[in-house]
N, C-alpha and C positions, 0 to 999 in steps of 0.2 A: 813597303809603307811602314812608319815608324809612330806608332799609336801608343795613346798613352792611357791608363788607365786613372781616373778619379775615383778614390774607395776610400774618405778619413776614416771610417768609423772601425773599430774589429779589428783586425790586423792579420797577415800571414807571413807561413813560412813552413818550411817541407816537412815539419809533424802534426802539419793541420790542428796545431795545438787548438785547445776550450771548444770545436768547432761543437755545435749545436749544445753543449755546457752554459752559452750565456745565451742571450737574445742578440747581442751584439756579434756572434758567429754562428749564424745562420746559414741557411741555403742560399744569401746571395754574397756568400764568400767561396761556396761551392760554385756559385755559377761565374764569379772574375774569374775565380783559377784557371777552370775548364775553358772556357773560352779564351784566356790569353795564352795557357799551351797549345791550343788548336790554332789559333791564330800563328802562335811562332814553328809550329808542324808545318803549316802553307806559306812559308819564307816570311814572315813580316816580322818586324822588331818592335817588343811590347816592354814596356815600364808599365807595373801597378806603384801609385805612389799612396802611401799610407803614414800611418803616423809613428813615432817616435815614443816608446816609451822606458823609461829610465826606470825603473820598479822593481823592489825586489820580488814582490809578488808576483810580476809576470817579467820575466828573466828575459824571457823567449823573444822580446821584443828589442831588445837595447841596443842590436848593432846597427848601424845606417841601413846597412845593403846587405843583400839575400840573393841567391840564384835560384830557382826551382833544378832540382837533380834531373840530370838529362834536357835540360832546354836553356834555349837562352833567355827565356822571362825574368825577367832581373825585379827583385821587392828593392822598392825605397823607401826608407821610413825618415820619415821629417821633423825636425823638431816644432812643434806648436802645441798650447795648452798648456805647459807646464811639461812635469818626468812623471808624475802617476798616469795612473790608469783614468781614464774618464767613457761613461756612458756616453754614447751619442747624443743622447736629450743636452748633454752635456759642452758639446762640440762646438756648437754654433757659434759661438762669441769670438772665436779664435778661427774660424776657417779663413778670415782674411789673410791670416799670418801664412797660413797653408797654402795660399795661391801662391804668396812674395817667397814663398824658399820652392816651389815649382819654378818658379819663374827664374831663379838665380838658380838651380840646379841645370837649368837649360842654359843657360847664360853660360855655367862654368863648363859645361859639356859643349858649346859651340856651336847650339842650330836648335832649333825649336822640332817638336815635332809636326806631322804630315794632319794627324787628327787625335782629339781625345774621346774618349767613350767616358760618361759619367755615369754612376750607379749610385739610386737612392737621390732621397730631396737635398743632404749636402755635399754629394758628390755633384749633382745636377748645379747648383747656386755657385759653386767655386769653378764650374765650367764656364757659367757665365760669366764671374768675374777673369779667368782667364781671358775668355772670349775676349773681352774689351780690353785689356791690356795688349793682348798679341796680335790678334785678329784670327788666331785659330781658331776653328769652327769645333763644335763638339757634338755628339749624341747623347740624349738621356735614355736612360732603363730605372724605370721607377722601383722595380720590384714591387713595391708594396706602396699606395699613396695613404696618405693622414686622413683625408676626409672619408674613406671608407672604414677607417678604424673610430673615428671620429662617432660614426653611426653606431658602432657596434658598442660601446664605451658609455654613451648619453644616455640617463636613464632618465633624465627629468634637468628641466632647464639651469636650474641652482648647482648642480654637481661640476658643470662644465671649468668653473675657477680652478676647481681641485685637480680637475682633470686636466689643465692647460698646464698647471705648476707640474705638475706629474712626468709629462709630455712633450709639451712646449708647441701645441698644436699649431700656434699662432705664427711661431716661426718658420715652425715647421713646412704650413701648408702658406707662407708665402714665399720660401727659397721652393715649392714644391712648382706653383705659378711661373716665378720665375723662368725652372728650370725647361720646364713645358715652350715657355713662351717662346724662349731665344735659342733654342738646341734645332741644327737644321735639321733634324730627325728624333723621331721618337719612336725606342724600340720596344714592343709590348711584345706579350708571349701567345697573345690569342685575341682573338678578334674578338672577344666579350672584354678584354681588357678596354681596350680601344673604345668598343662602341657604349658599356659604360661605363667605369670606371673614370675615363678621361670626361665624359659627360657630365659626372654631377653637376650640382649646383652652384657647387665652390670652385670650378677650373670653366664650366662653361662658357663664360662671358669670353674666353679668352678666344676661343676659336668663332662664335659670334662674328668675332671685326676682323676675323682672319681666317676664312673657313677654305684654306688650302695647304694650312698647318700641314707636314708631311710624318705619314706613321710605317713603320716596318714591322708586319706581322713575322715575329723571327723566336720559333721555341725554339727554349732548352735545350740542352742533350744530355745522354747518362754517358759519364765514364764506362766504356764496355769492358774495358782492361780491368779494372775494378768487380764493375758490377754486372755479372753478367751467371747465366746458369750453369756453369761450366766450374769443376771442385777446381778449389783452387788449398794450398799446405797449408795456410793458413784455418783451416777448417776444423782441421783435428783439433785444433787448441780450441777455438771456439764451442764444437760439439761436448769437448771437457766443461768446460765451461755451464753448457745448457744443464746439462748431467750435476751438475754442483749444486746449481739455484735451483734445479728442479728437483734434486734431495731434501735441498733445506726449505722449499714452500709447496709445494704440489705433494697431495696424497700421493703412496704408494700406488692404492690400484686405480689411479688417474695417470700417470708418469708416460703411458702409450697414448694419450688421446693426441691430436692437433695440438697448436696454434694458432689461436689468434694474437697477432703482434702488431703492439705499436709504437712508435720512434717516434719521439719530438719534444720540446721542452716542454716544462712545467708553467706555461702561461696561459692563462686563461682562455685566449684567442682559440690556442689549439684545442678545448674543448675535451681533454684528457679524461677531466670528469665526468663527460657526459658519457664519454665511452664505457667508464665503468660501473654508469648506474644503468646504463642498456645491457650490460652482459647481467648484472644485479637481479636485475627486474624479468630476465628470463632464462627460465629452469631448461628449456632445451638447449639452451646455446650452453652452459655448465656445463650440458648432460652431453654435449659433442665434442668438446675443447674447452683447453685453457685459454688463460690470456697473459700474456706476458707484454711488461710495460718496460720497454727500453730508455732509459734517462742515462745519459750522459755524466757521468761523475756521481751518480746514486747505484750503490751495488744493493744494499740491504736500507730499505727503509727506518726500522724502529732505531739501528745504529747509524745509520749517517743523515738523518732530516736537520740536524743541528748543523750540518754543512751547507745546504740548502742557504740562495737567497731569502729574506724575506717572504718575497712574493712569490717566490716557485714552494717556500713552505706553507702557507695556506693552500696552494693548491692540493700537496701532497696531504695536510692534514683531511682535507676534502675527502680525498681519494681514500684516505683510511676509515675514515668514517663511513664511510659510502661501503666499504667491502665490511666494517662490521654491522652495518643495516643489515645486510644481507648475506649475513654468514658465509662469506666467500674466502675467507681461511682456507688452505688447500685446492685452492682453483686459479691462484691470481701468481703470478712471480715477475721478480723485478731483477733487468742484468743490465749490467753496466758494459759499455761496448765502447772501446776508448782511439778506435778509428776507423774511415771508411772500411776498410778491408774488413773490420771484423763485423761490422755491421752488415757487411755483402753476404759473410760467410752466417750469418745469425738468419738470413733471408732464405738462399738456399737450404737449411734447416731444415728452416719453416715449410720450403717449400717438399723438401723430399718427404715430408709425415704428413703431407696434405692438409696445409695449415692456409692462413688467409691473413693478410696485409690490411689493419684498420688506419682511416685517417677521416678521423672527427671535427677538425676544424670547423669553426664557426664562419669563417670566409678563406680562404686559401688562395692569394694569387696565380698561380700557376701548380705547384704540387712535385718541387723534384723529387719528393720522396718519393711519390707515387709513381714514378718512370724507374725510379732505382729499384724498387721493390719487383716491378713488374720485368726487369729489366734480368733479372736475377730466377723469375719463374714462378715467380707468385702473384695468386687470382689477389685481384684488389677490391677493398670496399671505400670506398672515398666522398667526401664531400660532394655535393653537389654544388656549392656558393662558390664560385671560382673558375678556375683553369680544367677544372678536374672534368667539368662537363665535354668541354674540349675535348682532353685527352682520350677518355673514353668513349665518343662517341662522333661519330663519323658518317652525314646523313643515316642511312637505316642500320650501318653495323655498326655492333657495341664492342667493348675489348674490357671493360671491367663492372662493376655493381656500384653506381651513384645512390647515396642516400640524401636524405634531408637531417644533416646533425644536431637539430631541435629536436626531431622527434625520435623517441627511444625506441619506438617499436620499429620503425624507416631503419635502422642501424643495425636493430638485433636479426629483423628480414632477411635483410641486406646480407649479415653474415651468413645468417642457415641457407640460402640459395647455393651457396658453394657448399658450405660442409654437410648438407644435406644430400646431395646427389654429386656423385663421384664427375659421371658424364660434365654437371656444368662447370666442376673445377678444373677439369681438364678442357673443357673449351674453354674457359677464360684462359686459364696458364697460356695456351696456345697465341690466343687472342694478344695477350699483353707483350708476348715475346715477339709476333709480326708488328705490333704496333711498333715500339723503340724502335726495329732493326731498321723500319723502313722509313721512320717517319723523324725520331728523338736521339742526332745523332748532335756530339759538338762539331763536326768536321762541318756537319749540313749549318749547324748553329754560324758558325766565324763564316761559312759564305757570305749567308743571309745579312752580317753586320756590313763584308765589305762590298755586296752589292748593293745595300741599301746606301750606304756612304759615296760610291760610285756613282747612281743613280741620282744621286740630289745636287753632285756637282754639275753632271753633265744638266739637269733641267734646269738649273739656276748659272750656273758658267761664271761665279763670282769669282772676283780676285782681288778685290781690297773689302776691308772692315766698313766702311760706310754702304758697302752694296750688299755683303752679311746683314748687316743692321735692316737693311730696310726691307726684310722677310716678316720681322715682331709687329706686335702690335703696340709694341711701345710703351704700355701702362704698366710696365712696373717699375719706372727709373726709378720713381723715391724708396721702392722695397727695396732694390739692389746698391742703393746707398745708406740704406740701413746695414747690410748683410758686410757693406767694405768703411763702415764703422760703425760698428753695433756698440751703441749707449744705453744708457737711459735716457739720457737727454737726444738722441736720437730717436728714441722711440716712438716717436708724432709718424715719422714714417711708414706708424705700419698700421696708422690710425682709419685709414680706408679697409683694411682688407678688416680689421677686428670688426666694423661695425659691419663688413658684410656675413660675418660668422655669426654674430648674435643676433643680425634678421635672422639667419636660417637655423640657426638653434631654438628662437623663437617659434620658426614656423614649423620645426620636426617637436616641441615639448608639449604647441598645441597639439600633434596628432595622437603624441602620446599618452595626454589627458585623457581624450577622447575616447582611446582604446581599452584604459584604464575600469 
C-alpha cells in the first residue's frame, strides 16, 4: 500500500533537528516518523509530505527530498508560505497551496496514492481538501485538539480575543471539525481520547447527526532500538555529561543522591513550574533526590535564558524565581540533551542510581515521554489529565504513580512512593518495562493504522467520491471553502462556528464567575 503522510507544520529529517527545542517539534513528529518507518519495515511505501523551507536560520530544511537512513520513507518538502520559517498558528492561510503542489507532486510521479494518514487540525483540513479533489479517502490523528487547550487557556470571558490572535482558535477548531467530520477513520491513542475529548461541546454536534462516525483505538509505540534498558556507547558521553552539570549545580555531598527528571519544553501546558514549586515546597523530596530539568537547547540557565523564546523565557524566569523562594541552589540542575539517544542514555542514568521520571503536565494527550522513560527502566510519576491514566493502569494493575498536577502535595507524594521505598521502585521499574514490551510497540502501532484502514473499506465497500461523501454530515462545506480560500472577505464563513464558541465561552466564564 502506498500511504501518504499529511504533516505541514515542524519539519524532518534524519538529525531529528529542534525536536522538542520548539512547540512546533514535538512528540507528534516523533510519532510520524515512528510510524512511517514501521509502516515501511511491513513492505508499504510512505511519503511524509511537509513544508519547504528556504532560511538561513534553519538550513536543515531547504532541500525538496530527504530519505530516512536505512528505509525507504522518503521527506518531501513543499514549497508553500513563503522561504522563512513560520509557526503553525501561522500556516493556515497557505495550506490550500500545500494540497495543489501534493497534488502535482502525484501528478508528476504518475498515480495517486492508496491512502493518506493526516496529523493534527492542518494536517486533517488539507486531507479534506485533498479528499475532494482526488477522492482519496484519509485518516485523522488529532494529537492534541484546540478546544481542550481552549479550556485550559480561558481565564475569564474578555481574554479569549487575545487568546484567538495568539492561537488562531477559531481556525483552528474549524479545520479541527472539519477534519473529524470527513476522515473515514479517526485514530485516537486511548479510549478517554475518544469518549471525551472528541465529545466536547465544540465537536459534539457533529457525531449527533452522525453517531456511526468510525474511531481506531491505536497507541503509540517507543522506539525500543533507541529507547530501551539496555547500555547503549553512547552513554559514556552522556554519563560525562551528568558529571559536568552536576559539578557545576549540585552540592558536593548531594552529587550520590537520585533523580528526579524531567524532559519537556518550556510552555506553560507542560506545567514545569509546577514541578518545581512541589519539589520547593518539600523538604523530604530535597532531602532524597535531585531534580534535574532537561530543555532542549538550554544548557546553563543564567547564560543561555537570552536564547530562550519569549514565551519559554517567562516560564524559565518563573522556574528561577521559584528555586530562589526556596533556596533550592545546589538541589536543582539543568542539561541540555540534543537527541533521542542522548536522552535515552540520560534515562538509563536515572534509572541505574534509582531515580524517577516526572511529567507535570496540565493535560497530556497521550504521554510518549512517558513510554520512553518507562521504556528505558524508569518508575514514572505522570499526569493523571490524559493518556497517562491509560498507560498506567489496566483494570486493577498499575505500572506507574498518577498524580493530580494542580496539586503540589499529589506530585511531591507521588515522587517519595518510589524514592522512599526501594521494593516500590523496583516493582514499578518492572511494571513499566512489561507494559511497553507487551502492549506500546510501533510495529503493533502501523498494524492497528492498516487494519483500522482495512476495516472501514471492507464495512463501507466505496469506490467513487460521491459514495466517500455520503458517510459526513455535511455541515461544514462553507468552513472547507473558507480553508480553500482563506480571506477576509471570506471570513463570513466561519461566521457559524465563532458564534458557537462565544455561546460556550459564555457558558464556561459564567462557571468561572461562580467559582471565583
Amino acid at each position: 500500500m502506498h500511504i501518504a503522510f499529511f504533516n505541514p507544520q515542524g519539519n524532518f529529517d534524519n538529525n531529528d533537528s529542534y525536536w522538542t527545542e520548539h512547540p512546533d517539534f514535538g512528540g507528534q513528529l516523533v510519532y510520524v516518523k515512528e510510524l512511517a518507518l514501521a509502516l515501511d519495515r511491513q513492505g508499504h511505501e510512505v511519503v511524509i509530505f511537509t513544508r519547504r523551507i528556504d532560511d538561513p536560520q534553519w538550513p536543515e530544511f531547504r532541500e525538496p527530498e530527504e530519505t530516512y537512513q536505512g528505509s525507504g520513507v522518503k521527506i518531501v518538502r513543499l514549497p508553500f508560505g513563503g522561504n522563512t520559517f513560520l509557526r503553525k498558528e501561522e500556516l493556515w492561510p497557505y495550506l490550500h497551496s500545500y494540497v495543489k503542489e501534493v497534488k502535482e507532486w502525484y501528478h508528476q510521479w504518475g498515480r495517486l496514492p492508496d491512502v493518506v494518514t493526516t496529523h493534527y487540525g492542518d494536517g486533517g483540513v488539507t486531507g479534506a481538501m485533498f479528499q475532494e479533489m482526488t477522492g482519496i479517502p484519509y485518516t485523522f490523528t488529532a494529537h492534541s485538539l484546540g478546544a481542550q487547550k481552549l479550556d485550559k487557556l480561558l481565564t475569564h470571558e474578555d481574554n479569549f480575543s487575545a487568546l484567538d490572535k495568539q492561537y488562531q482558535f477559531i481556525i483552528r477548531l474549524a479545520a479541527e471539525r472539519i477534519a473529524i467530520d470527513l476522515a473515514i477513520v479517526r485514530i485516537v491513542s486511548t479510549e478517554q481520547e475518544k469518549n471525551q475529548q472528541y465529545q466536547h461541546s465544540l465537536y459534539k454536534d457533529l457525531f449527533e447527526s452522525d453517531t456511526d462516525k468510525l474511531f481506531a483505538v491505536v497507541p503509540p509505540g517507543v522506539n525500543r532500538y533507541i529507547f530501551s534498558e539496555q547500555k547503549a556507547a553512547i552513554d559514556v558521553m552522556v554519563e560525562q555529561e551528568f558529571t559536568r552539570v552536576s559539578n557545576r549545580d549540585i552540592d558536593h555531598k548531594r552529587q550520590t543522591l537520585p533523580i528526579s527528571i524531567a524532559s519537556s519544553r518550556l510552555d506553560p501546558k507542560k506545567n514545569v513550574t509546577g514541578l518545581v514549586e512541589a519539589y520547593g515546597e518539600n523538604k523530604e523530596w530535597q532531602h532524597k533526590s535531585n531534580l534535574m530539568l532537561a530543555v532542549r537547547g538550554l544548557d546553563e540557565p543564567g547564560k543561555d535564558i537570552h536564547q530562550l523564546k519569549p514565551e519559554e523565557r517567562v516560564q524559565m524566569e518563573i522556574i528561577l524565581r521559584i528555586m530562589a523562594k526556596h533556596e533550592l541552589a545546589g538541589k536543582v540542575t539543568f542539561i541540555n540533551l540534543g537527541s533521542q539517544q542522548a536522552l535515552a542514555a540520560a534515562y538509563r542514568i536515572v534509572a541505574k542510581n534509582k531515580g524517577v521520571f516526572c511529567l507535570t503536565s496540565l493535560y497530556e494527550p497521550f504521554g510518549l515521554a512517558t513510554i520512553e522513560a518507562m521504556s528505558c527502566g524508569v518508575p514514572v510519576v505522570v499526569t493523571e489529565n490524559g493518556g497517562g491514566s491509560e498507560i498506567l493502569k489496566d483494570h486493577k494493575e498499575t505500572f506507574g504513580i498518577l498524580i493530580n498536577p494542580e496539586d503540589n502535595s499529589s506530585i511531591s507524594e507521588g515522587a517519595l512512593r518510589l524514592l522512599s521505598k526501594e521494593e516500590n521502585w523496583t516493582h514499578y521499574r518492572n511494571q513499566g518495562l512489561f507494559r511497553v514490551k507487551t502492549t506500546y510497540t510501533w510495529e503493533a502501532a502501523a498494524k492497528g493504522y492498516i487494519t483500522s484502514i482495512s476495516n472501514v473499506k471492507k464495512i463501507n465497500n466505496f469506490n467513487d467520491y460521491e459514495e466517500l461523501m455520503g458517510m459526513n454530515t455535511g455541515i461544514n462545506t462553507k468552513e472547507l471553502t473558507y480553508f480553500k480560500h482563506p480571506s477576509v472577505k471570506n471570513r463570513h464563513q466561519l461566521y457559524y462556528l465563532e458564534e458557537k464558541i462565544n455561546t460556550y465561552i459564555r457558558q464556561i466564564s459564567s462557571k468561572l464567575r461562580q467559582n471565583d
